[in-house]
Structure formats: C-alpha cells, structure tokens
C-alpha positions as CSV (number, residue, x, y, z in Angstrom):
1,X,-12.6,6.9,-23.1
2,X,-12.0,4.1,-25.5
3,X,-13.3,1.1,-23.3
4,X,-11.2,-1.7,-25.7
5,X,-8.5,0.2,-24.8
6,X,-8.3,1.5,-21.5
7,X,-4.7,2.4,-20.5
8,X,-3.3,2.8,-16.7
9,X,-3.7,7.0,-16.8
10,X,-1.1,9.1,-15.6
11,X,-3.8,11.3,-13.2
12,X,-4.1,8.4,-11.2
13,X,-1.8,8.4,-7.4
14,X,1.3,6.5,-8.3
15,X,0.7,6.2,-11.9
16,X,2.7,9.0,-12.8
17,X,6.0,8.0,-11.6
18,X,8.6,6.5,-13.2
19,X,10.8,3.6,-11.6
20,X,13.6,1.8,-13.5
21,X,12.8,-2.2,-14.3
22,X,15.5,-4.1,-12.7
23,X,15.7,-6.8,-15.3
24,X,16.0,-4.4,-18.8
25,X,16.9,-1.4,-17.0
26,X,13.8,0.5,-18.9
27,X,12.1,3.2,-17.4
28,X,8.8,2.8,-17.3
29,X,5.4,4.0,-15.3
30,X,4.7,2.0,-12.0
31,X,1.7,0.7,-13.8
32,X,3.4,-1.2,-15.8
33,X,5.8,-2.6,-13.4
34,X,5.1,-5.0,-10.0
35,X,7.1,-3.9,-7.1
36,X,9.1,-6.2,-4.4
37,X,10.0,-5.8,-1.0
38,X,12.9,-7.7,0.8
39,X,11.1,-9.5,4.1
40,X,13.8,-9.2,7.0
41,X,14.8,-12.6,6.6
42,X,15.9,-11.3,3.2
43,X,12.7,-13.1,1.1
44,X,11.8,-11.2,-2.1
45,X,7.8,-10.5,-1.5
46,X,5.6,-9.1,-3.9
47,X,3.8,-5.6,-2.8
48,X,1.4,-4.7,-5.8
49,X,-0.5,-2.1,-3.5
50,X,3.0,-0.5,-2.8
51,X,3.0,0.1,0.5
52,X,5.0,-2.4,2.2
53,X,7.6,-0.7,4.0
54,X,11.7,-1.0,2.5
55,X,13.5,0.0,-0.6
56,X,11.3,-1.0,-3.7
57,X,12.9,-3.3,-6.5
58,X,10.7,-3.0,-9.3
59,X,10.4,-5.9,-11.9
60,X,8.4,-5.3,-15.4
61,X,4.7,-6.8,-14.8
62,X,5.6,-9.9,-17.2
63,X,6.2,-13.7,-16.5
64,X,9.4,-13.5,-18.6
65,X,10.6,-10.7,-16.5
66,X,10.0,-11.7,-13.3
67,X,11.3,-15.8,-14.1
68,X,14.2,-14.1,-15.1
69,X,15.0,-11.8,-12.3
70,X,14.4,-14.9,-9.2
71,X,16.9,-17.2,-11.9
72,X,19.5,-15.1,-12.1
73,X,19.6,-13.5,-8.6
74,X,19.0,-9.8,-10.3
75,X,17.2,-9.1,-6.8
76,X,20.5,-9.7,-5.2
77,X,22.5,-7.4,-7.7
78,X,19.9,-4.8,-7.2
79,X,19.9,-4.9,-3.9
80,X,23.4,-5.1,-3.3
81,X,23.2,-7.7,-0.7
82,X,21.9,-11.6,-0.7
83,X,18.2,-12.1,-1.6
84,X,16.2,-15.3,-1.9
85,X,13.5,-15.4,-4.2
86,X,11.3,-18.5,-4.8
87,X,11.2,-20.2,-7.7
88,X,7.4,-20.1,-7.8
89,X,7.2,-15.8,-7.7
90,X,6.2,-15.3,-10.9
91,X,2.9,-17.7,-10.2
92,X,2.8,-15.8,-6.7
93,X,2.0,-12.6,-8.5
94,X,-0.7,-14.0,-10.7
95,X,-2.2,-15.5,-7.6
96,X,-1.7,-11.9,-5.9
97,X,-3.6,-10.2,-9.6
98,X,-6.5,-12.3,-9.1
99,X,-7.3,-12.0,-6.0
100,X,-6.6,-7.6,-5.9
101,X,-9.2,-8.3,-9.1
102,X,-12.1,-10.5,-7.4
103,X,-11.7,-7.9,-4.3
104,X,-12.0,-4.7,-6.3
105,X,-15.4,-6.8,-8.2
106,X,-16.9,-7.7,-4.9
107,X,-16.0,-3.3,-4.2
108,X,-17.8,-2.5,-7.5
109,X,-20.4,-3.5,-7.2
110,X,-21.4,-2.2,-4.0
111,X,-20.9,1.1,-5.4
112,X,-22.8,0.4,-8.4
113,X,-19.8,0.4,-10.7
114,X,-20.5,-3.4,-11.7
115,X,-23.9,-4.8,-13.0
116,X,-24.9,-8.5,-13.2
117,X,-27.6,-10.4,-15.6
118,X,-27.7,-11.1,-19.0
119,X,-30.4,-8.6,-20.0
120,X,-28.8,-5.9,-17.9
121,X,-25.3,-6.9,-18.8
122,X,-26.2,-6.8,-22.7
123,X,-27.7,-3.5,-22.1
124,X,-24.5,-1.7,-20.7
125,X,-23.0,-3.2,-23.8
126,X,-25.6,-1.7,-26.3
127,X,-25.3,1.5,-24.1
128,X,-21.9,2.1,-24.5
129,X,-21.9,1.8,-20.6
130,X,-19.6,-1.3,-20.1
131,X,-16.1,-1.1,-20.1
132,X,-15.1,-4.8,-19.2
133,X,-17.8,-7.8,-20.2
134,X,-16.7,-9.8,-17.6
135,X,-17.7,-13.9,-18.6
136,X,-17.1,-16.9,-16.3
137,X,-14.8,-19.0,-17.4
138,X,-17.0,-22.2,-17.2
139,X,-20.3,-20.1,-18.3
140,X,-22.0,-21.9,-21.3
141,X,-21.3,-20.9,-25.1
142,X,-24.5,-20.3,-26.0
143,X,-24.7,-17.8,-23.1
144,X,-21.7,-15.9,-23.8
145,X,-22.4,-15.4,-27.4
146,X,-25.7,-13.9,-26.8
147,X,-24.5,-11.5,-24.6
148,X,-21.5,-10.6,-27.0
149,X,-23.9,-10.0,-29.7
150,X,-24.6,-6.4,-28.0
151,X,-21.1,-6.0,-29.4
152,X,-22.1,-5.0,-32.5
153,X,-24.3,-2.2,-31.7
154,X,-22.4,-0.6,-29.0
155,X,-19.6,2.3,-30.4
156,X,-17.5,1.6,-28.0
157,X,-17.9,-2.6,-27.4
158,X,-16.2,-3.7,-23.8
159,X,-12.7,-5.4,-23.2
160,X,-14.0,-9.2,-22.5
161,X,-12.4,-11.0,-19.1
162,X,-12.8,-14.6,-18.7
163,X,-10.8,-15.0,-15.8
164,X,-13.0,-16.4,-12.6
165,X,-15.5,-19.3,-13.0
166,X,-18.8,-19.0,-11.8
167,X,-17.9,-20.0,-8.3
168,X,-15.4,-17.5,-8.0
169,X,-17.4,-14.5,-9.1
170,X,-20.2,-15.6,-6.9
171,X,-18.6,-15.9,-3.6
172,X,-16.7,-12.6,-4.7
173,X,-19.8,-10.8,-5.6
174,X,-22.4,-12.6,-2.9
175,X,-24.7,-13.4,-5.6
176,X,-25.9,-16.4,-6.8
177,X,-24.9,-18.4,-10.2
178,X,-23.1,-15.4,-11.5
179,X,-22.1,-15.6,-15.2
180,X,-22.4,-12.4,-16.8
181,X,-21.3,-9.4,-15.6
182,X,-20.1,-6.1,-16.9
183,X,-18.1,-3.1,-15.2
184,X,-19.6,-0.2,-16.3
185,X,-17.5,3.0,-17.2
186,X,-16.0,5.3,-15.1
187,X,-13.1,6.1,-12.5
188,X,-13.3,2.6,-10.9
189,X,-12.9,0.9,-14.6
190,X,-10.1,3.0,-15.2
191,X,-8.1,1.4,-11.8
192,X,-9.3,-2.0,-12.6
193,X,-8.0,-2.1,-15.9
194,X,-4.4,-1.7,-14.1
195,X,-4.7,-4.6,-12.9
196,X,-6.0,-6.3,-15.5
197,X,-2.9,-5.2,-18.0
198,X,-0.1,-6.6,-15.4
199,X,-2.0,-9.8,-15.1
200,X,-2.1,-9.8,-18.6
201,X,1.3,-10.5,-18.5
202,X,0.7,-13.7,-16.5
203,X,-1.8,-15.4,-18.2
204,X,-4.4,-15.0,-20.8
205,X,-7.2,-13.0,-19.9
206,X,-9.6,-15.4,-21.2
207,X,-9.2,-19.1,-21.4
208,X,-8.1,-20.7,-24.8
209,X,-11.1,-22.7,-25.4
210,X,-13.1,-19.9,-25.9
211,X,-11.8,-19.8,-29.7
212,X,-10.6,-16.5,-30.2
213,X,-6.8,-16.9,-30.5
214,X,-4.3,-14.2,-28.9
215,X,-7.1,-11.2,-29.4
216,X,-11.0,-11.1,-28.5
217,X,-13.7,-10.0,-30.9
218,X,-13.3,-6.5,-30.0
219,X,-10.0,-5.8,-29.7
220,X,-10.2,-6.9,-33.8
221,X,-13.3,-4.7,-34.4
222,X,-15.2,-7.2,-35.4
223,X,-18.8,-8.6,-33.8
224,X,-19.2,-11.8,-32.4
C-alpha cells in the first residue's frame, strides 16, 4: 500500500457501492460522497456513518457541491417534496469530518494503530510504518521539520495532516502536549484516510502557513 496515496478501497463495507451525486448526477462510490437524511420536520441532516434511518440523498463530498445543492433547493427536487437545508451545511459537515477524525485517533491508539513522540514518530517514518504524520497545527517549525526529515529515508514517506492543534489532539488522545503523532499502516489507516479525502474537500488538510502550497512535501516526492 502506497501510504501518500491511500485510496477509500472497494473491500471495505459500504465502499463498494455506487450511489448517484444529486448535484452532477455522477455515479460515484459512497466514499466519495456524504449522505443526507430528511429529519421529520423535513431538515436536511448530514449522516456520514450512514445509518440514520430514511431515503439517502447523496451529495459529492465537496464544499462546492454541497453549497450548491442547500442554494438551489436540489434536496427538494430530489426528494420530490419541500426540504429545508441551512445555509451553514457545508461548514456542518466539516465540523461532522473532524470530529468522526479526532474520535477514530482517540480509537487508534488504544489499539496501537497510532504512535506518539518525536523519536518514535520519526521512526515509523524511517520504517516505512506510518501512513499519516499527523502534526498539530500550532506545533513549532523547528519541531515539524525534524520529524519530516525521516521523509527522506522512508520508501514509502506518510501523507502529512495538520488538522487539530495541540489541544485538540491531547484531549482526543488523553495524553499530554501532543504534537507529533503518526498512524501507522494497516486496516485502521486505510478507514481513516476515507475520512480524510471527504474532508479534503472542505478544507485544507494542513494549514497555509505551513509553506507548502496546494501539495505537501511528499505528495511532490521530494524531502523536507
């Protein structure tokens, strides 16, 4: 498995069927698309673990998409009957994304699919073990270009994350002051990364002051 990048599998429950995006009319894998239940009152909620009762209106995982379909009442049309969809459900997702992604951390590393530390962290990277290279946000520079540095030894350097600050990752991880932290490869890197493509559709997966444009080191092949 090509850990820069991982793609939402077929094999995986769900991922292999097909639903029809309500907004281009494409055809694409549930992975790729966030599905929306109508509450009775007849409010358009987001379900991204699928299993809210009610017909499914799926919307391509995409800010564009799912702005688009809450302007022009494409729930509705769908549907066929009158829906109200906030204006904010595009930021509702996102919100939804993050969280589903702290949660599934916090369930990493219980099973030992996540490991924390810079020395351990760079390790997994040198090892070819780490899948994501997960950063906080407000970590120092000088920090996060150490660690990156394992990038240039490893055959197969991690996807980098920069999503959650310190804070976020601690609470989520109850640890202390966490910073670095890497999710090593396997099964529960494979459903993570799901996640982390429709967010990716959201909102940058790292922020913009961390100089790299539209692409991270790795995705260019190039070390840090």
């Amino acid at each position: 498995m090509d850990a820069t990048t991982i793609a939402a599998p077929a094999t995986l429950a769900g991922a292999a069927r097909e639903r029809r995006d309500i907004v281009s009319g494409e055809v694409m894998d549930e992975a790729r698309l966030i599905r929306f239940v109508a509450s009775p009152e007849g409010a358009i909620i987001p379900d991204l673990s699928r299993k809210l009762p009610g017909r499914g209106l799926w919307v391509a995982a995409d800010r564009a998409a799912v702005e688009t379909a809450a302007r022009k009442g494409l729930f509705s049309r769908a549907a066929k009957r009158k829906l109200a969809a906030a204006p904010d459900l595009a930021d509702q997702v996102q919100t939804l994304l993050m969280r589903r992604l702290l949660a599934a951390l916090g369930m990493a590393k219980k099973s030992g699919d996540l490991t924390l530390g810079f020395e351990k962290v760079k390790s997994a990277i040198v090892a070819g073990k780490a899948a994501f290279l997960i950063e906080a946000a407000d970590g120092a520079e000088d920090g996060r270009r150490k660690v990156m540095a394992g990038f240039r030894h490893a055959a197969q350097p991690p996807r980098l994350i920069g999503l959650f600050t310190v804070e976020e990752l601690s609470l989520a991880l109850g640890a202390e002051n966490v910073i670095h932290s890497a999710f090593l490869v396997g099964r529960g890197a494979v459903r993570w990364a799901i996640d982390v493509e429709r967010l990716s559709g959201f909102r940058p997966l790292f922020p913009d002051s961390w100089g790299f444009g539209s692409e991270a080191p790795e995705s260019r092949g190039e070390a840090f």
